[in-house]
Backbone as JSON, one array per atom type, in Angstrom:
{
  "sequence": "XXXXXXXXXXXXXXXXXXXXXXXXXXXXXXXXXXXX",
  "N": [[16.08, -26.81, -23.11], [15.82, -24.12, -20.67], [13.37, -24.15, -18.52], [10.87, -21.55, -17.0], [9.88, -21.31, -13.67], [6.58, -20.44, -12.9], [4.59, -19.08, -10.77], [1.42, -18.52, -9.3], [0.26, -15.23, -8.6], [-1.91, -12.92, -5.86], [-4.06, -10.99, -5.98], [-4.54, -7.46, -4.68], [-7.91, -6.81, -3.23], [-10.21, -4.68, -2.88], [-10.84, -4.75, 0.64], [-8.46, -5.33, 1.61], [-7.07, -2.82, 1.51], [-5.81, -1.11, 3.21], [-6.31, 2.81, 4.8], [-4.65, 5.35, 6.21], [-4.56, 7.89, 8.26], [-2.27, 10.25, 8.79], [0.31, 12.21, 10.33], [2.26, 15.26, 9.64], [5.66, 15.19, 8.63], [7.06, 17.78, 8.32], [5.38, 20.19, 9.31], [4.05, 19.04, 11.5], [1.13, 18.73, 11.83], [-1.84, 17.72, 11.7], [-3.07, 17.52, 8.58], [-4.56, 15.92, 6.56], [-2.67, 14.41, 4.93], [-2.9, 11.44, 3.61], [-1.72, 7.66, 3.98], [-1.38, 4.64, 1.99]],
  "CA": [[15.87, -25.43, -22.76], [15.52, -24.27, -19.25], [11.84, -23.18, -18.05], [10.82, -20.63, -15.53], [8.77, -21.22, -12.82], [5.63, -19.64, -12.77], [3.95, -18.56, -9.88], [0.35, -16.96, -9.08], [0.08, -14.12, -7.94], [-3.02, -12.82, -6.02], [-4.36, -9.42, -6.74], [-5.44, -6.97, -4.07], [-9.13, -6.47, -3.2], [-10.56, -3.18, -1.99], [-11.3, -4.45, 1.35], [-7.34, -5.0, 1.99], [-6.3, -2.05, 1.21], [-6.11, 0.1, 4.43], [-5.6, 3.91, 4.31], [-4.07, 5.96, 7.79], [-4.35, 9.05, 8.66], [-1.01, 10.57, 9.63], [0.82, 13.93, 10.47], [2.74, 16.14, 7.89], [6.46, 15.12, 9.58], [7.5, 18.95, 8.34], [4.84, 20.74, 10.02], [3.37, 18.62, 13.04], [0.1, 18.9, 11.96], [-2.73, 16.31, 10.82], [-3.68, 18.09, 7.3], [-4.92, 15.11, 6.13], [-2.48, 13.51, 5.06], [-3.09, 9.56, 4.32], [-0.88, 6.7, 3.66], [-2.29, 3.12, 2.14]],
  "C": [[15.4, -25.34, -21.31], [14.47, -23.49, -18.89], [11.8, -22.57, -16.46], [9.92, -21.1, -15.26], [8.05, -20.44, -12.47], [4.49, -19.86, -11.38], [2.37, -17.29, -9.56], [0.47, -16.39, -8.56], [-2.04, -13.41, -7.84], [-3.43, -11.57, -5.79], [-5.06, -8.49, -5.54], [-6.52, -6.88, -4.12], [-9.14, -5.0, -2.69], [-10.21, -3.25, -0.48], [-9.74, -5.01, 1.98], [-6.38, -4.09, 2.2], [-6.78, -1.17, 2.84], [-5.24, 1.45, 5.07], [-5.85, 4.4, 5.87], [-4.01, 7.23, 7.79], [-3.17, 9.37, 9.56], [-0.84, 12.06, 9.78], [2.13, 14.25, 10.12], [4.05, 16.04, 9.38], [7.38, 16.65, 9.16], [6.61, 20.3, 9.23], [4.14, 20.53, 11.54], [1.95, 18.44, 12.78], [-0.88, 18.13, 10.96], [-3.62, 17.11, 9.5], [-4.46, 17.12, 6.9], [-4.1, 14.62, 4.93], [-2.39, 11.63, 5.15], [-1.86, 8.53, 3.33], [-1.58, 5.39, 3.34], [-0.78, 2.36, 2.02]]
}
């Protein structure tokens, strides 16, 4: 039988996550807006 290779995987933390303030590309204007 043919086995899969398993691979860890490692799990975001908080202090990777990093959120951006952008601007609304229908109005121009920084509403707030964020992207992580």
């Amino acid at each position: 039988m043919n086995s899969i290779p398993v691979m860890e995987l490692h799990s975001s933390t908080e202090s990777q996550i990093k959120t951006t303030q952008t601007t609304c590309p229908y109005c121009g204007v920084g509403c707030g807006v964020t992207r992580t």
